[in-house]
N, C-alpha and C positions, 0 to 999 in steps of 0.2 A: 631408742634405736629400733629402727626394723631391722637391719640388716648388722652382722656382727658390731656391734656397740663396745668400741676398745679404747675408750679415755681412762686411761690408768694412770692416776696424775704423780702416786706414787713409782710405779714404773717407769713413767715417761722421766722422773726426774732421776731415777737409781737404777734405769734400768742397764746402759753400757757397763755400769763397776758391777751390776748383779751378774752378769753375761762374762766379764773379764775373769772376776772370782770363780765361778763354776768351771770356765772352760778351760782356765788356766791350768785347773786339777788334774780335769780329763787330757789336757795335752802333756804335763808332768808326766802323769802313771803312763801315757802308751807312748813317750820317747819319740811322738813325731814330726811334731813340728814344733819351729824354734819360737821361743814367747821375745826374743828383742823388739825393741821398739813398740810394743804394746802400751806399757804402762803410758807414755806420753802420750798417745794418743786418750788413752781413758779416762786424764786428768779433766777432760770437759765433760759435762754432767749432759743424759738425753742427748737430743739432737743434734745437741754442737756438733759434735764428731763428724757428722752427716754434712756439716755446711760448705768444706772446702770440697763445692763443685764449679762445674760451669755454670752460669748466670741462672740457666731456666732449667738448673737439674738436672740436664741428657746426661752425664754421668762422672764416677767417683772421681778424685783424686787417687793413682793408683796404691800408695803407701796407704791412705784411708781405705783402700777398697781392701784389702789385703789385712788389716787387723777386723774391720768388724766380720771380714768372712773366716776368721779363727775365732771370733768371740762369737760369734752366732752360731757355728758350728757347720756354716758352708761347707767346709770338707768334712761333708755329712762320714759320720756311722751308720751303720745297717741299725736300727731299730729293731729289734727281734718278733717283737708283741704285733708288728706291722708288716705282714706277707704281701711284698711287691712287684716280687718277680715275676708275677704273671698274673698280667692286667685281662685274663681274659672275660669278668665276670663284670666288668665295663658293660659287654656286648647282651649281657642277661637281664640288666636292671632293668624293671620295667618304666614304662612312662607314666605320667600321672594324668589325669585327664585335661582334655582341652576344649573349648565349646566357643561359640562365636555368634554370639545376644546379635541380633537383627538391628538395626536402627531403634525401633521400637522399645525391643526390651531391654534396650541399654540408657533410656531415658532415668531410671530409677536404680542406683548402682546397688542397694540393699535391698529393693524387690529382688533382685535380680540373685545375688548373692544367696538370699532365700530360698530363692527358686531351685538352685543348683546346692545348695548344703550337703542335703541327703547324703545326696553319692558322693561331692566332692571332698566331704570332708572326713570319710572313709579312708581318703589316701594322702592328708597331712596336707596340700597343696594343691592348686589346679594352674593351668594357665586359659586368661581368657584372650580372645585376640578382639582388637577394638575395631566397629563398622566403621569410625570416625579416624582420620587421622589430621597432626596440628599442620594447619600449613604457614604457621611461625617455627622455627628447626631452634632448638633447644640454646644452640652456639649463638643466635641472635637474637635470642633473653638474654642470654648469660652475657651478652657482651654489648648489648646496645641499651636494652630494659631494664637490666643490672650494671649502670656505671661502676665503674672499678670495682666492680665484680671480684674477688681473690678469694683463694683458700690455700690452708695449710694441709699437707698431706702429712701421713704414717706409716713409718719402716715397719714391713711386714718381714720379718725374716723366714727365708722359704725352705723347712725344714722339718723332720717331725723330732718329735723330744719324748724322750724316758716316759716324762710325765711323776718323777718322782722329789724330793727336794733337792737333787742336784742337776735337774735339768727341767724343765720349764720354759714355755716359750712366751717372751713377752714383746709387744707391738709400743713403741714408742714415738712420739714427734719427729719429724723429718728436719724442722726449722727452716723449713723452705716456702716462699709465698709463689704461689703460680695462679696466673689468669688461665684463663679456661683454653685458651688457644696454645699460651707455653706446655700449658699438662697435654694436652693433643699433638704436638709436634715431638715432645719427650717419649711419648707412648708409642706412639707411631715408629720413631729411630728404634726403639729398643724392640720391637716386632721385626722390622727390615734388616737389622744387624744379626738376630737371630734365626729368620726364618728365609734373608734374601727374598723377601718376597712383600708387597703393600699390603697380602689380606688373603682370604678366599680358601684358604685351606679348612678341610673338614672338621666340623665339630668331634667328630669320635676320634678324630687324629691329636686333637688339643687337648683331650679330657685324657687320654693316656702320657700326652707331653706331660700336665700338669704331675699326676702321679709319679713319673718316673721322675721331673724336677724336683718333685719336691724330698722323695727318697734317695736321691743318688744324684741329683744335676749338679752342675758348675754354678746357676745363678746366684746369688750370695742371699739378694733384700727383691721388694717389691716397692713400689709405693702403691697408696690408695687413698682418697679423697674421704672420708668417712663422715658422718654427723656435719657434714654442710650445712649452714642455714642457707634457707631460702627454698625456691620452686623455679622448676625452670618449664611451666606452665604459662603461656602467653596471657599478657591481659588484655591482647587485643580482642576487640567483641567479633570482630569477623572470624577469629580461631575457631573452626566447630569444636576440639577438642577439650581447649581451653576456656570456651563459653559454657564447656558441660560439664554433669552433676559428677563426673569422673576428674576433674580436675581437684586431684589428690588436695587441694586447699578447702574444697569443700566437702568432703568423706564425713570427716568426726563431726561434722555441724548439722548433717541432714538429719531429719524428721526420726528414724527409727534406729540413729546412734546415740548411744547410752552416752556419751563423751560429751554430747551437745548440752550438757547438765553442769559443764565444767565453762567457767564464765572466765575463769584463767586460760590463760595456750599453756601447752608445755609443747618444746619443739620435739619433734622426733614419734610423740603421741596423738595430740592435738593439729600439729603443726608439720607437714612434710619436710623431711629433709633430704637434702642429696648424696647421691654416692658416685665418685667418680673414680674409673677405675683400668687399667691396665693389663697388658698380659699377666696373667697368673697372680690379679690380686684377690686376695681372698675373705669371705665372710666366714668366721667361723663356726662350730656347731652350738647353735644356742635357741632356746625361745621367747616368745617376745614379752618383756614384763608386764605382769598381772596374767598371764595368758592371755592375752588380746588378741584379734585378730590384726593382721597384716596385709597391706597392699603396695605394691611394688609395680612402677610404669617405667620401661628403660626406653629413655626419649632416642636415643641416636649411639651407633660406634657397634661395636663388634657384641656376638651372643655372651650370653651371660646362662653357667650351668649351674641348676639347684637339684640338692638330692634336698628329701624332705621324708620326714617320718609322721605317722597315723597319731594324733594324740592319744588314740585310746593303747598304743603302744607306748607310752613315754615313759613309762613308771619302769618296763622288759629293756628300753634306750639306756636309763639312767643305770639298769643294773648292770648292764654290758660295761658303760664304761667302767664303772667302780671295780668291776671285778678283772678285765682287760687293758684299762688305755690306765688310769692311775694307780699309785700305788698308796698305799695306806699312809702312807708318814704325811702325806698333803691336806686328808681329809679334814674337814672339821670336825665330823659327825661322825657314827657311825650306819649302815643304811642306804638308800638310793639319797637322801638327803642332803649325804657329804657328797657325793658328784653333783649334784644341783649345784650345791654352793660353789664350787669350781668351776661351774660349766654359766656360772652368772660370770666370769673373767672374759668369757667371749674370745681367748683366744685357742683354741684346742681344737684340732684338726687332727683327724683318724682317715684311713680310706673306709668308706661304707661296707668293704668286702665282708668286713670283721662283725658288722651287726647284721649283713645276710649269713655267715656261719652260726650265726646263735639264732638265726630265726625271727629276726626283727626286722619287719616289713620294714624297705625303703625305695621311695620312689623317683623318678627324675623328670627333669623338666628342663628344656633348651631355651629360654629366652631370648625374642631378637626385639628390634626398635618396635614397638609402635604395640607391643603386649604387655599386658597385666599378668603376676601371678600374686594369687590371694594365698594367705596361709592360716590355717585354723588354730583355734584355740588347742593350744599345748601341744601345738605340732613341731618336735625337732627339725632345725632346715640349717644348711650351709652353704657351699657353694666358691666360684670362680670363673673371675673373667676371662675372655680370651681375646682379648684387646682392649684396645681404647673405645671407652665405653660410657653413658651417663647415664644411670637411674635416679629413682624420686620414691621414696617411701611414707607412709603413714599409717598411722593405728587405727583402730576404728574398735567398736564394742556394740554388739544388738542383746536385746532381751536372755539370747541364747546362750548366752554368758557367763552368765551370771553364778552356773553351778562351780566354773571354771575358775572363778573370779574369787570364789570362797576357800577354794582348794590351795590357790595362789598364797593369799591374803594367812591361809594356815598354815604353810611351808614361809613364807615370810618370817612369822612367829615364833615357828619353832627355831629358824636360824638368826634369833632377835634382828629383824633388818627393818628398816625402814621401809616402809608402802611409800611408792612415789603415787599411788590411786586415792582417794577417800570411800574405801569398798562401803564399807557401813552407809555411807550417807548417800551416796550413788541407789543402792538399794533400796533405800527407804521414800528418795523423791519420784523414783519410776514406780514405785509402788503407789503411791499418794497423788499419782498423777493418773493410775488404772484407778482409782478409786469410785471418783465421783459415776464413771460410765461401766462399774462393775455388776452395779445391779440390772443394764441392760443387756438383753440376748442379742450382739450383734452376730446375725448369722452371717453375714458379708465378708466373715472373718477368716482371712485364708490357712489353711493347718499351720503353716509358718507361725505365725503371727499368733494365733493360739497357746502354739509352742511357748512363744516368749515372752506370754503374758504367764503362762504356766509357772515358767523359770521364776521370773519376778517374783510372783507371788508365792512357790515354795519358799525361797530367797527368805525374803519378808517376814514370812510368818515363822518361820526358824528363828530367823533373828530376834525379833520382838517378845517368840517366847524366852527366846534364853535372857533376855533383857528382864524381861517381869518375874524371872525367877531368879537371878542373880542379887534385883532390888528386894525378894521378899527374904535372900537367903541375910543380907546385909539388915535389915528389918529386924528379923528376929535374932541376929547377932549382938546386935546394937552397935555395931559397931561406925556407923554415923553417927554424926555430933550437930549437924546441921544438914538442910536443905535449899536450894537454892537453882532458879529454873534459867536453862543457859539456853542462852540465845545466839553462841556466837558458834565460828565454826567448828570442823573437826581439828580433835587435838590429838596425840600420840602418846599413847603409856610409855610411861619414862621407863619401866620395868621392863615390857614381853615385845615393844616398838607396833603394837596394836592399835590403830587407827579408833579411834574413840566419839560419834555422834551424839546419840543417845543420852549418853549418861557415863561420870566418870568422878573420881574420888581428886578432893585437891586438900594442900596442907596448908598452914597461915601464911608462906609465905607465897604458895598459888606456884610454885619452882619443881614441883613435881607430883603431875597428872599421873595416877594408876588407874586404869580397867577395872572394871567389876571382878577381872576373872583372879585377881588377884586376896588372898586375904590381909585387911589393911591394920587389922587388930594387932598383929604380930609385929610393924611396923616399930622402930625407933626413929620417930621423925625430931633433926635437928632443931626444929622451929617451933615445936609445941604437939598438943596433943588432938588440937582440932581437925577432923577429917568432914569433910564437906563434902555431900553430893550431888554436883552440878546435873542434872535431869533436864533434858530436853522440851523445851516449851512446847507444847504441844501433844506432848506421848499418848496423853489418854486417846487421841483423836486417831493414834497413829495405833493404838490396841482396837480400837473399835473396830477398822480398819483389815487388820492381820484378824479378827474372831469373823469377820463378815466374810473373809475369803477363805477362810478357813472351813466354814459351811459349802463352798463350793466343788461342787462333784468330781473326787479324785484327787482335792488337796490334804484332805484329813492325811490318807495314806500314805503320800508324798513326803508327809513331811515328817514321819517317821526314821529314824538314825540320822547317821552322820552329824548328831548332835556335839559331837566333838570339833568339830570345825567352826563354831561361832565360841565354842566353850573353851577352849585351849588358851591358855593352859591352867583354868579351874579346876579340872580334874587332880593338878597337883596336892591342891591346897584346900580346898572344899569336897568335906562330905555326900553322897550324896542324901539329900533330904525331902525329896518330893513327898514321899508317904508320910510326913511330918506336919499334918494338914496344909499342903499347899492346896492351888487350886489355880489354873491358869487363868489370866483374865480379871482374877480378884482386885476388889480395892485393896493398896495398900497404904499403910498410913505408919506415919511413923512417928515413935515416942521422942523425942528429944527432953537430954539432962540440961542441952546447952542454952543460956538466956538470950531468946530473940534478939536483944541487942547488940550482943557477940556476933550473932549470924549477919544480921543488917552492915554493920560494919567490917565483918569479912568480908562483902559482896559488895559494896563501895572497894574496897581490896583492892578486890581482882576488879573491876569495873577501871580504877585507875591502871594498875598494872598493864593488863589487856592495850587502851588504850593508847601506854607511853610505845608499846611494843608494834603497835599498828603505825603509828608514826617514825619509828624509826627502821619500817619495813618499807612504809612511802618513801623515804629518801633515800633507801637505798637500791629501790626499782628502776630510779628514772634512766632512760636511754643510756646518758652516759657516764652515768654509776656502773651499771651491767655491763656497757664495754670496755668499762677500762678494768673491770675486776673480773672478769669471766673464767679466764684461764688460771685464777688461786683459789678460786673455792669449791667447796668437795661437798657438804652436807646434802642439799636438794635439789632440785630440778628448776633451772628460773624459768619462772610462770609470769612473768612482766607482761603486762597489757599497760598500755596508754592510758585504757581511760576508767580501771577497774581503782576501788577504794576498800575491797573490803577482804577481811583476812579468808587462805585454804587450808592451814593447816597451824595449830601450835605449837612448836616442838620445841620442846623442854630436853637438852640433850642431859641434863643434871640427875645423875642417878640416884637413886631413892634408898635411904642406906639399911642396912640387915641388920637386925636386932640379934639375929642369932648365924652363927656359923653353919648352920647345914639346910643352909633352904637351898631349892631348888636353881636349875641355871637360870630360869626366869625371874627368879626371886636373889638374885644375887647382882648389887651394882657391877655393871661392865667397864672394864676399863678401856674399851672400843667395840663399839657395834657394829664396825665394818661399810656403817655409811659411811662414812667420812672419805673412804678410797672406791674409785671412780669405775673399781670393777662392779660394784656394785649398778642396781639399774635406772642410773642416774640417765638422763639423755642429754643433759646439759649441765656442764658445772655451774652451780648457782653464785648472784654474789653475797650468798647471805650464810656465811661460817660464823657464825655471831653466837653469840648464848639463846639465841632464841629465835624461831622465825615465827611468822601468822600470815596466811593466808587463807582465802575463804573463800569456799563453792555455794554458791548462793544462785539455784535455776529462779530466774522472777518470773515465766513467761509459765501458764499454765495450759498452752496449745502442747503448747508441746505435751583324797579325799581323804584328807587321811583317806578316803578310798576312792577305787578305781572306778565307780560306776554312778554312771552320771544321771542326776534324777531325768526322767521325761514326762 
């Protein structure tokens, strides 16, 4: 998801009797309005409730309209934590920047973005206005280029909430299917009913409508079109828009995106999706998973407002809310952490005033048709439509990333979640890819570009050293029983949910993959006593590599701290030992008690295992496997291509069991990791909830913080 990412499969199915139960209390204790006829209505689970409309949605049934506007809390409460009564500080936010590339410099959308980083990403957001515009109009893709074109929309209830465990706001199915012309005629009535008027009313008029709606109005829900598949980018060749390197379909594919590494799509990442949306539908405050960057093109329909916050402010965002907008009883964590984890729900909605009182820069941006706004890496952004309106999102990742990308990949870790990225392996091919052309001086090299050769190769060389010291600390543990050189893709620690390239520990029956960062001695493994370490074909190649750039002027020092961000959570569990004769870069070589035979015939093992599992990951990919199972599975993101065979990820949901009672949370089987529910940073319900998935990021083509301060 670029834009608030709210498939909450658990909500969408519990979320009316979560909303009945809550509000039912809050309407008991204050004696004011009656609960009759409720419960009948709440007897249908999601959506249902929402179906007895008119045909294309224009609106409620009024008994229906009238219980979800008590269970959503339409007859809003004052909020207290949320000062509204005077929208004057509307008028103060400043803008973010705006810049308008020449024909020229809009041939190349990542030069280009390059070119403008510096400054733009100073202020969380920019808007670019395009020299080109489509002269195919969005409605005739959508409705002629896309045959039966349809989507389902999402009750946004338009409210603000406690934020505590008795009030919570959560966004659910509509159950409604709409062609793109019914959602436009629907939009449309519900502006002219409201505002007596077709359109044309001021931006600064709408942006205090929204806030005063949302604290104190009459309107009950919203709809909003969210995680569409598709592009509403013409493919006709005559579109200059749609012919150019800015058509959102080809972003993540060009030459100096890290993404083009990934031979899978994933939609919402890889793959643009649409947002279709209405008076006062709303994105919530969130940022984009892995911290990726973000680009947003709104093809047609009324302005679209984003406030946006500076990444290097995210960490001052995160404290704000934890200590202002939630309350403690919700958190998971304790720290900016436990709001992260919340704020991955994507439905929480504050007015910005409360983070300019604490001094948390934020900025604004007025989107109209035919503009781009970009968003930087771990830049907070939200926002709200002022009409009927369609944009078109996608991710994208350069060089620059990458320190971003590790910081992610560590808060992942620490809140056990599942990576929907392969950060490990990403990092290691764009490195192996600077490689061969690292011992020439190309001076032609623009600072950008330096820059993100820079990143890379910090990146890298962190990695690889924590890698060669993790294998020497397991070496002289002894604590492998075997070795064994893995060829296949990234797999996922069943333990810390750490993305695993490299090199990773497996037991006899290959059902639960642990990290280096873990200590596997301690282990009570069900299946035997054998621990195996799968080691990446090729490492030494990939050490020679990480020691050659590492000679390179200014990386020595770079790569200094933040060594906790590749090691996490080793710190737990492992001493440290470096002054124990280690030595970076060393041979290391390992003693094995166990008889080569044992090992050979563990690796036939997994060779079969592997195997059965990539087979029944083919059949469960095909076209219409995925759409008839789309909307029941929860684990991963579907990555389905046509004409891809080979696995991206292993995941072993099968937790690895504790030998003793007081190991750490990372060390301790979980009885849910919290991927499974769609708050998490899924961008498409996958259809693989199965005991196991594999797929695999395999680049063929060789053309191709814990802290707050980002290396440069």
């Amino acid at each position: 998801m670029v834009e608030g990412r709210v498939c909450l499969s658990k909500e969408a199915k519990n979320g009316l009797e979560y909303l009945k139960r809550k509000r039912l209390q809050r309407l008991r204790s204050d004696s004011v309005y009656e609960t009759v006829g409720v419960t009948n209505t709440m007897t249908r689970s999601g959506g249902d409730a929402l179906r007895a409309s008119a045909s294309c949605g224009v609106r409620f049934q009024s008994n229906v309209n009238d219980s979800i506007s008590k269970l959503n809390g339409v007859l809003k409460h004052k909020v207290e934590k949320f000062e509204l009564d005077n929208l004057e500080w509307t008028e103060r936010l400043p803008e973010c920047p705006v810049y308008r590339p020449t024909k020229d410099e809009f041939e190349d959308p990542l030069n280009y973005l390059q070119k403008i980083a510096p400054e733009a990403s100073k202020y969380g957001i920019c808007k670019i206005i395009s020299p080109l515009m489509a002269t195919v109009p969005a409605g005739v893709v959508l409705m002629k280029e896309r045959v039966n074109f349809k989507f389902t929309t999402r009750v946004q209830p338009l409210r603000l909430a406690e934020w505590d465990s008795e009030d919570k706001v959560t966004f659910f199915m509509s159950g409604r299917n709409y062609t793109f012309r019914d959602f436009e005629k629907m939009a449309n009535k519900v502006f002219a009913r409201r505002y007596c008027s077709g359109g044309s009313l001021s931006e600064a008029f709408l942006e205090k409508e929204f806030w005063r709606e949302i604290a104190c109005g009459k309107t009950e829900t919203v709809e909003y079109a969210c995680d569409v598949d598709g592009s509403a980018f013409s493919t006709s060749p005559s579109d200059p828009l749609g012919s150019s390197n800015w058509n959102l379909k080809k972003v993540s594919r060009l030459p100096k995106s890290t993404l083009r590494l990934l031979e899978t799509s994933i939609p919402g990442v890889t793959e643009p999706m649409l947002y279709i949306g209405m008076l006062f539908s709303m994105f919530a405050w969130h940022v984009e998973d892995h911290y990726l960057y973000s680009i947003n093109y709104q093809h047609c329909g009324a302005s679209k407002t984003w406030y946006g916050i500076p990444g290097s402010a995210a960490l001052k965002f995160e404290k704000v809310v934890r200590e202002c907008v939630y309350s403690d009883d919700i958190l998971s964590t304790i720290g900016e952490d436990g709001a992260f984890d919340v704020l991955l729900g994507k439905t929480t909605l504050f007015p910005p005033n409360i983070l300019l009182d604490h001094d948390v820069p934020v900025y604004r941006a007025m989107q109209k048709p035919g503009e781009f706004i970009v968003t930087f890496p771990r830049a907070y952004h939200a926002g709200f439509s002022h009409g009927f309106n369609c944009g078109e999102a996608v991710n994208f990742a350069m060089g620059d990333w990458f320190p971003f990308g590790a910081i992610a990949s560590h808060r992942y870790a620490h809140l056990n979640r599942v990576p929907l990225l392969p950060h490990e392996e990403l990092i290691c091919r764009e490195a192996m890819l600077l490689y061969p052309s690292s011992e020439l001086q190309d001076l032609n090299l623009s600072p950008a570009d330096l820059l993100a050769h820079h990143c890379i190769k910090v990146a890298f060389v962190k990695l690889i050293r924590f890698l060669h010291w993790a294998r020497w600390s397991f070496m002289k543990s002894r604590s492998c029983t075997g070795l064994v050189s893995n060829t296949y893709g990234t797999t996922v620690c069943s333990l810390c949910k750490r993305d695993c390239y490299l090199a990773f520990i497996n037991c006899d029956c290959f059902a639960h993959p642990v990290c280096l960062r873990h200590d596997i001695k301690t282990r009570d493994l069900p299946c035997g006593s054998t621990r195996t370490l799968f080691l990446r074909e090729g490492v030494e190649g990939m050490e020679v590599a990480a020691k050659k750039f590492e000679e390179e002027e200014g990386l020595s020092d770079a790569i200094q701290g933040d060594e906790d961000l590749y090691s996490y959570p080793m710190s737990n569990t492992f001493p440290a030992t470096q002054g124990d004769g280690y030595s970076p870069y060393s041979t290391i070589e390992f003693d094995f008690t166990t008889e080569p035979d044992m090992i050979s015939r563990g690796h036939a093992h997994h060779e079969a295992c592997l195997s059965s599992i990539i087979d029944d990951y083919e059949c469960a990919t095909t076209p219409d496997y995925v759409q008839d199972r789309a909307n029941f599975s929860k684990l991963s993101e579907e990555v389905t291509c046509s004409n891809y065979k080979t696995p991206l990820f292993s995941v072993f949901p099968e937790e690895l069991p504790n030998s003793h009672s007081g190991g750490s949370h990372h060390d301790r089987p979980q009885e849910s990791d919290g991927s499974d529910s769609e708050v998490f940073r899924v961008k498409r319900r996958s259809s693989l909830n199965q005991a196991s998935i594999v797929v695999d990021m395999s680049a063929r083509s060789s053309e191709n913080q814990a802290t707050e301060e980002i290396p440069t």
